[in-house]
Each structure stands twice: as C-alpha cells, then as structure tokens.
C-alpha positions in Angstrom: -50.2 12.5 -19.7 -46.4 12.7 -20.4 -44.7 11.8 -17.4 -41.4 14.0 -15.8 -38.3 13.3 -17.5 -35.3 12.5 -15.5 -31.5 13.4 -16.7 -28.5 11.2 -15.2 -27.4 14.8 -14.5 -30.7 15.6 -12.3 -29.9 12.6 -10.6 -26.5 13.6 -9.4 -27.5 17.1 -8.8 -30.4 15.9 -6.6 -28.4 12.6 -4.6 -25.7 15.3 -3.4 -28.6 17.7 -2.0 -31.0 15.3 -0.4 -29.2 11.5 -0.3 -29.1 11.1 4.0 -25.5 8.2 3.2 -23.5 11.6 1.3 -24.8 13.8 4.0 -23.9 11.6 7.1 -20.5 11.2 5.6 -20.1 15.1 4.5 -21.2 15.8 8.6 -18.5 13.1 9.6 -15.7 15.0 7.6 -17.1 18.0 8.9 -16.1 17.2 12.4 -12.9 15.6 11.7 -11.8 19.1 10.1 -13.2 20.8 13.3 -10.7 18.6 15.6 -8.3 18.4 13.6 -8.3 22.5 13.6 -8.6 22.1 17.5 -5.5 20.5 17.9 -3.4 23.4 16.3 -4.5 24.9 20.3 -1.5 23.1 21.8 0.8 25.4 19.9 -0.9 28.6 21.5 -0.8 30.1 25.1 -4.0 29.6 27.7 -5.0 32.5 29.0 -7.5 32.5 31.6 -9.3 35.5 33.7 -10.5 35.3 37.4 -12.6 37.6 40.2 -13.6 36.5 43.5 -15.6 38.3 46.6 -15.3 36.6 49.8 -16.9 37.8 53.1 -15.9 36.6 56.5 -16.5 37.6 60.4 -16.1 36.2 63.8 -19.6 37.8 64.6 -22.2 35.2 64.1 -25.1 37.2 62.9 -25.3 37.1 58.9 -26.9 40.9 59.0 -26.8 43.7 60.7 -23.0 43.7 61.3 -19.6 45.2 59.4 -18.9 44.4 56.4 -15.2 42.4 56.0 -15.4 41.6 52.8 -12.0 41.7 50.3 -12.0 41.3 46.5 -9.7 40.0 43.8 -8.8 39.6 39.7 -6.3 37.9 38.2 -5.4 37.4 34.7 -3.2 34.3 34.2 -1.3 33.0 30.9 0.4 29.8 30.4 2.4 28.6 27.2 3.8 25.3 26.8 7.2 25.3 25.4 8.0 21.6 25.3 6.1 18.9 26.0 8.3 16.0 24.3 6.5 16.3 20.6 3.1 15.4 22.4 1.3 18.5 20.6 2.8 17.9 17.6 2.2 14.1 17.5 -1.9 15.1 18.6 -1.7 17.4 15.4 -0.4 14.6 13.1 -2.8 12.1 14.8 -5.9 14.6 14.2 -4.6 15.7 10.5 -4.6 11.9 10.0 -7.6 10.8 11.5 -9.2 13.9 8.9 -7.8 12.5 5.9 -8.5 8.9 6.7 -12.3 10.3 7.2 -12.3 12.1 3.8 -11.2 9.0 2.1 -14.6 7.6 3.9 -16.8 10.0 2.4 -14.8 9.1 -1.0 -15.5 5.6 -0.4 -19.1 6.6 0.7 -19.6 9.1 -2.1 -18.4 6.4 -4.8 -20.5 3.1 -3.3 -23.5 6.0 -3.8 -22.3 7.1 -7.3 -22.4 3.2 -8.1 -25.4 2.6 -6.2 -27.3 5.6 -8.6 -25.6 4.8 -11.7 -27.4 1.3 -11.4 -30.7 2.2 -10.1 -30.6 4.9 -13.4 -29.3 1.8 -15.5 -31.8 -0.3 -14.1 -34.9 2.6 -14.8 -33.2 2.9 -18.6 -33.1 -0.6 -19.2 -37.0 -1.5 -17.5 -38.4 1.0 -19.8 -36.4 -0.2 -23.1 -37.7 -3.7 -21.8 -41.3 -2.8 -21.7 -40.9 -1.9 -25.6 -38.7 -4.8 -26.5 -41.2 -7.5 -24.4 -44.6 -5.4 -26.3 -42.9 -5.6 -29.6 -42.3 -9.3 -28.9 -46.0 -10.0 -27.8 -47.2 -8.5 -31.0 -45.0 -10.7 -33.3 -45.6 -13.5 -31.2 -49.9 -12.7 -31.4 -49.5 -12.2 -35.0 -47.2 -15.5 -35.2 -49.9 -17.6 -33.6 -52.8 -15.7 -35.6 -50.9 -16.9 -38.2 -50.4 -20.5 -37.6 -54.0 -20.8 -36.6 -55.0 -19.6 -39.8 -52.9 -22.3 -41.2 -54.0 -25.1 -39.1 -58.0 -23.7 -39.6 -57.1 -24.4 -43.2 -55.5 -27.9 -43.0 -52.0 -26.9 -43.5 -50.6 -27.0 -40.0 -51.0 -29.2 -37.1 -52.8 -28.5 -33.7 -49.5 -29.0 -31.6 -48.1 -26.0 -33.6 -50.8 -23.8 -33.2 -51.3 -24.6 -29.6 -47.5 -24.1 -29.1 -48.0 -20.8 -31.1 -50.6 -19.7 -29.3 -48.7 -20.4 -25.4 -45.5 -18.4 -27.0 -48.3 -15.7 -27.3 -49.2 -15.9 -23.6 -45.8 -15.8 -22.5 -44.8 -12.9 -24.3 -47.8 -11.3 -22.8 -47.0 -12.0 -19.3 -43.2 -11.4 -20.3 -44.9 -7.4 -20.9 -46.9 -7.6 -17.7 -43.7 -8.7 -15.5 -41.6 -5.8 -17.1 -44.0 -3.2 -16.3 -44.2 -4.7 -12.9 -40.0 -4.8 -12.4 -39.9 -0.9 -13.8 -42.3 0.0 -11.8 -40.1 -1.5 -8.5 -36.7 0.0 -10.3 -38.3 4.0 -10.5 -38.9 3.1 -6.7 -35.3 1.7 -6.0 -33.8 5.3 -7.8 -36.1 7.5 -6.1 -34.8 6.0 -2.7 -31.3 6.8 -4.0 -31.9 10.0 -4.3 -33.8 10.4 -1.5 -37.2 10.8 -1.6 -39.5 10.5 0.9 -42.6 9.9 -1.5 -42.8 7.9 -4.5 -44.7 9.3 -7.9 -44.1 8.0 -11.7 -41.2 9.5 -13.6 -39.4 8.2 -16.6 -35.5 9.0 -17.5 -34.2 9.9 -20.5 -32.7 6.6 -22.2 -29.1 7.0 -22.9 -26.9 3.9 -24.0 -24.2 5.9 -24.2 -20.8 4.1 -22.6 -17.3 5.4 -22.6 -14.7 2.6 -24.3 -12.5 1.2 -21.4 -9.0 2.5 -20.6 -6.3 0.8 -22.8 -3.6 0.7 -20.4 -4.1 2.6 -17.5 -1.7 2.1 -14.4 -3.2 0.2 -12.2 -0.7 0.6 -9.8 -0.6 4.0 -9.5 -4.3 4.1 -9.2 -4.5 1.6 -6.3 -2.7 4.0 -4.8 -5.0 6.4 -4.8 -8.0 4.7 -4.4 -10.4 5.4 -1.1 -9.1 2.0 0.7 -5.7 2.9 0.2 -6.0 6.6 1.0 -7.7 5.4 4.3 -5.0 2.6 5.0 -2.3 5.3 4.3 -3.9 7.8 6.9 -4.4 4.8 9.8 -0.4 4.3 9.1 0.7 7.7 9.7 -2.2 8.1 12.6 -0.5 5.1 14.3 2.7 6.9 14.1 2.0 9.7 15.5 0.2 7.6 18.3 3.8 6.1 19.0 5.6 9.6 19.4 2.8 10.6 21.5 3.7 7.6 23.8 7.7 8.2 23.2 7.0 11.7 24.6 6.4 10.2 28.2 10.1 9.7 28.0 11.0 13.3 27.7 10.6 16.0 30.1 8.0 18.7 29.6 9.2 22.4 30.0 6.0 25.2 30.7 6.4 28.8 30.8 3.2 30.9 33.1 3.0 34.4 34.0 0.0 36.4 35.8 -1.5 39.8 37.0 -3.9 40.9 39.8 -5.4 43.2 42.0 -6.8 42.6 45.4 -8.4 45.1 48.2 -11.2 45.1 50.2 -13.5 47.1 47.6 -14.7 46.3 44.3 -12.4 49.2 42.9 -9.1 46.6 43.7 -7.4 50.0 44.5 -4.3 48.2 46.7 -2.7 45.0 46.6 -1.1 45.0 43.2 1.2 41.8 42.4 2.5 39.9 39.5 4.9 36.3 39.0 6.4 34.3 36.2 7.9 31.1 36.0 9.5 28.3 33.9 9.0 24.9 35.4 10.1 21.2 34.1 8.6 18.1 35.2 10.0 14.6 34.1 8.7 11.4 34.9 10.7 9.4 36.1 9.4 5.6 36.5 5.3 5.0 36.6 5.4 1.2 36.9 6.5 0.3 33.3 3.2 1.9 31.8 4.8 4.6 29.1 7.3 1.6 28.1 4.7 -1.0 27.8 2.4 1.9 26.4 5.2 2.7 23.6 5.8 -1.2 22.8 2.0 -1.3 21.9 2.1 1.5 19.7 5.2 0.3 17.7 3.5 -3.1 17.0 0.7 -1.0 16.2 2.7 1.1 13.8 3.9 -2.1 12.1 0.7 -3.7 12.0 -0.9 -0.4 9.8 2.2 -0.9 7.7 1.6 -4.3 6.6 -2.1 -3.8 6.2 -1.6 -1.0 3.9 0.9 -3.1 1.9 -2.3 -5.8 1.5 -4.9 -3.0 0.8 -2.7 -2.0 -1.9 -2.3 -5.5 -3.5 -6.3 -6.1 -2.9 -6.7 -3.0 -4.8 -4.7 -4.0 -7.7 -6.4 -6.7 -8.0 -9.7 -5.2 -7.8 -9.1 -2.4 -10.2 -7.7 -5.6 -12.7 -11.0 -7.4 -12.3 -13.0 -4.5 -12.7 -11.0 -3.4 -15.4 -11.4 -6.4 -17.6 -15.6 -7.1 -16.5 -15.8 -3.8 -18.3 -13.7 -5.0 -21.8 -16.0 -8.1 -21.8 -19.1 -6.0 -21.7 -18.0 -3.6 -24.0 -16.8 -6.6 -26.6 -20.1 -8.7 -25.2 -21.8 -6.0 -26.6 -20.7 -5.3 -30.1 -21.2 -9.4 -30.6 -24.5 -9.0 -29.1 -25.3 -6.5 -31.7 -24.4 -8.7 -34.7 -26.4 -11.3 -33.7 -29.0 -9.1 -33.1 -29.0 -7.6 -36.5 -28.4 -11.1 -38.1 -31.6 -12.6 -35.9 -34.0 -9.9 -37.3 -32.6 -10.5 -41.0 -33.2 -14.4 -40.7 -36.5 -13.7 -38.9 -37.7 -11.8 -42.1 -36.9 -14.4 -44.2 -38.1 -17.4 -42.3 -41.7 -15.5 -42.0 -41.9 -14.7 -45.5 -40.9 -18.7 -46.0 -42.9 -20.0 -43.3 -46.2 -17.9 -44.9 -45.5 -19.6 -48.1 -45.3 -23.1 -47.3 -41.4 -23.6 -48.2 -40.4 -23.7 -44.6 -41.6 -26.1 -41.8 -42.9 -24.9 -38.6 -40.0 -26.2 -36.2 -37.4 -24.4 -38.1 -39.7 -21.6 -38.2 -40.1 -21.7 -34.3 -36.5 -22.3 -33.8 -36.0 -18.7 -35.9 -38.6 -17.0 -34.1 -37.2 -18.1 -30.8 -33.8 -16.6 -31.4 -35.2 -13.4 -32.8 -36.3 -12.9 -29.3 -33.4 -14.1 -27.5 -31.0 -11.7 -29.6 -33.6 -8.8 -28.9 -33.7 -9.2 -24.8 -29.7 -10.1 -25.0 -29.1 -7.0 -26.4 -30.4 -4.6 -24.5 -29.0 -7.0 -21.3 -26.2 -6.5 -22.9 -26.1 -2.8 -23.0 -27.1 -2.8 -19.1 -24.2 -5.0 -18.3 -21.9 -2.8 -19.9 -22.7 0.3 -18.1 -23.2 -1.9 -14.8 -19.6 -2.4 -15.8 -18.8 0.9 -16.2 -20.2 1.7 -13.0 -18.4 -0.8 -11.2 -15.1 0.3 -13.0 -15.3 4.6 -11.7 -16.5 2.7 -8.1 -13.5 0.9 -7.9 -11.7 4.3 -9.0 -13.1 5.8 -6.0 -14.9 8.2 -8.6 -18.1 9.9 -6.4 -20.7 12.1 -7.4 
C-alpha cells in the first residue's frame, strides 16, 4: 500500500494552519495591533452619560408615606487639549511596542520555517538513506557470497571471508538503524506541523538547492533582519517612554462641557442647566520623582541605542557565517559528487579484478570500503547543503 505523499509546499500550507508556536505569535501581534489602535483614544473626547433617582423623607416609615423623590441626567464631554506630548509619546510607545512584536512573529515564523525545512530535509534524506544502506547490504551480501566461494575453493583465506561476511552484517544493521531513524524523523515533521496523531507518510524527494548569493549586502540586510527590526522598535519605544516622563514638566490644559435635566419626575420637565470650562494644572515639585523618573528613561534611551548598534554588528556577523556554511555546502557538494562517480567507476573495476584473481583482497576491501563511504557522503552532503540553505533564509528572517 503506497503511502501519502507529502510536498514541501503541503508542509508550509499546513504549519501556518495548525503549528500552535505561529499561532501564539500571530495571537501576540494580534493584541499589540489592538493596543496600539487603543492608544489613538487620547486624541478623542470622553463623553460619558448619567441618570440618578434618589428618595428621601424625615418620616421614618419606608411605605405608606409621600413620595419625595427627584431625578436627574446629565451628559458630560471632556477633550484633552494638551497634556505635555503624553498621548502622543503613549501612541509612539504602543506603535513601537507593535512593531517590535511583529519582528517576534518574524523571528518566530523563521526559527519555524527552519525548524520545517529540516525536519522535511531530515524525512528526504532518511528515505534516500534506506535505499543507499539496502543497496549497500546487497553488494556487501554478494561481496561476501563471493569471497566465500573463493575461500570454499582454496583461493582466499578465512580472515577474508570472515571479514566479508561481518561487512555484510553491518550493512544489514546499517538498513535496520535507517529505517529506525526515518521512522523517528516522519515523527519529528509531523510535530512541526502540528499533529496531534502520528501515521506513516513519505515526502516527495527533492535535492533541489538554490546556488548561494554572490555578493549580497550584508549590511543592509542586517538591517532588516528580525533582531534588528526588534532592537530598532525597543529604541524608539524607549524614546517615547522619555517624552512621556519629560511631559510631567509641562502643564496639562483640558477643555469639559455638560448638559442635564433634573425634577422631581421621571419626565426631567424643570431644572435645565449647562457649564463649560478650560482648566490647567501644572505640577509643580513631587519630591524629585518626574526628574529622577526622566534621568532613568534617558539612560534607558541610550542603553537601547548601544544595544541596537551590537545587534546590528552580531547580525553581520551571523548573516557572514551563514553566508559562507552555505558556499561550503554547495562546493562540498559538487566534490562529493566526483568522488562519488569516481568510487563507483573504481568499484567496477576492482570487482571485475578481484573475481578474476588479478587483484588481492585488501586492495579489493579498501575499494569496496570507499564505494560506500562516497555513497553515504553524498547524499550527507546534499542534506548539509539544504541544512545550509535553511540556516541561510533563517538568518534572513525569511518565515513561512
């Protein structure tokens, strides 16, 4: 029974619906955007509506007895028309706070995108490995069948045919052990993409790995990476925490108005009245608090500067490191190849040699052996290079 094919496409499709890391962080970014949109509120007016019943007699019987009741509405409005920047600085320090929690969900969205891309690798690479490690077993069987023949004959020593015939075990229980480790790496992507329950799948093999950037500006691209997006945003969020605490040193101007109706029935047919004001209020002197408080917040302010100034140079750095793991893996790769192709070539040979008697069995071993090392170096050498691919889009901050 053929089992369900996976694409590197499904994947992606399915880790943005169901992974619980990409939805925790979309929920987070969410919310920021919800109060950062609250804070626009301190540009608008208040207004607020009011009705109140009271009752109230010297008689001290609760019934039977005349009513002296009175009623009342009010509608009130207030506007703030200065309050020293504080509203603007709590809509900077909320816009920042939103963008420093998108670049978390970019951070969070590439570490998952990495975190896939691997497990997928991984899946690719186990079931290429389970073919490479049976293939091996067989040659290695037909190697020792071989050699025993030989040694039944008189033309090969029992050291070599027992050595033959323990290559053949271990390329058996080389097949067992990959079955066992792609078994565990379908388990390891199904928990990326987040499934609850585990049943067999397979993925469509694909080798396929874009050539590494030639020269791209790495500086520029530090820049915009997730870390540096985030230590950006905590720099201007600490500004605007410091001309939210500079605004204690202004005065605050607020503008109110109101209407109501009072009487002593529920129709509010009397009592009509109105006011509106301006008032300012300035603090004056509160112990040294606002001055200490504003000290704080410029050291705080500095402090974001310089760490954004090292985030930046880490990420250089990073993207550098990154950038060149993936050129040795895509070099490693093509030298991996040759060898490969020249193993196979020398392997054909040696056997045919080896079968005739003009080639002794050490040498022959010693070809055998790096036939197999060429074959499971190649295809390591193939997951290594998309590992490094991987690693170079996560450094990016590329997500799903």
């Amino acid at each position: 029974m053929a089992l369900p094919a996976l694409t590197w496409t499904a994947c992606v499709a399915e880790a943005r619906a169901k992974n619980p890391a990409l939805r925790q962080a979309e929920l987070g970014l969410e919310a920021s955007r919800a109060r950062r949109n609250a804070s626009y509120g301190g540009f608008l007016p208040r207004v607020s509506a009011s009705l109140g019943a009271s009752d109230s007699d010297r008689d001290a019987r609760l019934w039977f007895r005349d009513m002296n009741s009175s009623w009342s509405a009010r509608l009130s409005a207030s506007q703030s028309l200065f309050s020293g920047f504080s509203t603007l600085a709590d809509v900077l320090r909320s816009s920042a706070s939103s963008r420093r929690e998108n670049a978390s969900f970019r951070q969070t969205a590439a570490d998952l995108r990495a975190r896939l891309r691997r497990a997928f690798v991984d899946v690719v690479y186990g079931q290429e490995n389970v073919k490479v490690q049976e293939g091996i077993a067989q040659r290695r069987r037909a190697n020792a069948d071989l050699v025993q023949l030989k040694y039944e004959a008189g033309r090969e020593n029992k050291g070599s045919a027992l050595r033959a015939e323990a290559d053949a075990l271990q390329a058996a229980y080389e097949v067992a052990r990959a079955r066992r480790a792609l078994i565990l790496s379908r388990q390891k992507l199904a928990r990326e993409l987040g499934r609850d329950s585990f049943t067999e799948f397979r993925v469509e093999v694909d080798w396929a790995m874009a050539p590494p950037p030639s020269a791209p500006d790495l500086a520029a691209a530090a820049e915009e990476t997730p870390a540096s997006a985030s230590a950006a945003a905590s720099v201007d969020e600490a500004h605007a925490s410091l001309m939210a605490a500079r605004a204690s040193f202004y005065p605050s101007l607020d503008a109110s108005a109101s209407v109501g109706r009072d009487g002593p029935d529920w129709f509010l047919n009397d009592g009509k009245s109105w006011n509106a004001g301006l008032s300012v209020s300035w603090n004056l002197f509160n112990g040294g608090r606002d001055w200490f408080s504003w000290r704080a917040n410029r050291a705080a302010a500095a402090e974001s500067e310089t760490s954004l100034a090292s985030v930046r140079r880490d990420q250089r750095v990073s993207l550098q490191e990154a950038l060149f793991y993936y050129v040795d893996s895509h070099e490693s790769l093509a030298v991996r190849e040759r060898y490969l192709e020249a193993a196979r070539t020398r392997a054909e040979i040696g056997r045919a040699q080896y079968a005739n008697g003009l080639l002794g069995f050490v040498q022959w071993d010693l070809i055998e052996g790096e036939l197999v090392d060429a074959e499971r170096s190649s295809i390591a050498a193939r997951r290594d290079g998309l590992y490094a691919e991987a690693g170079w889009r996560r450094a990016l901050g590329e997500g799903l």
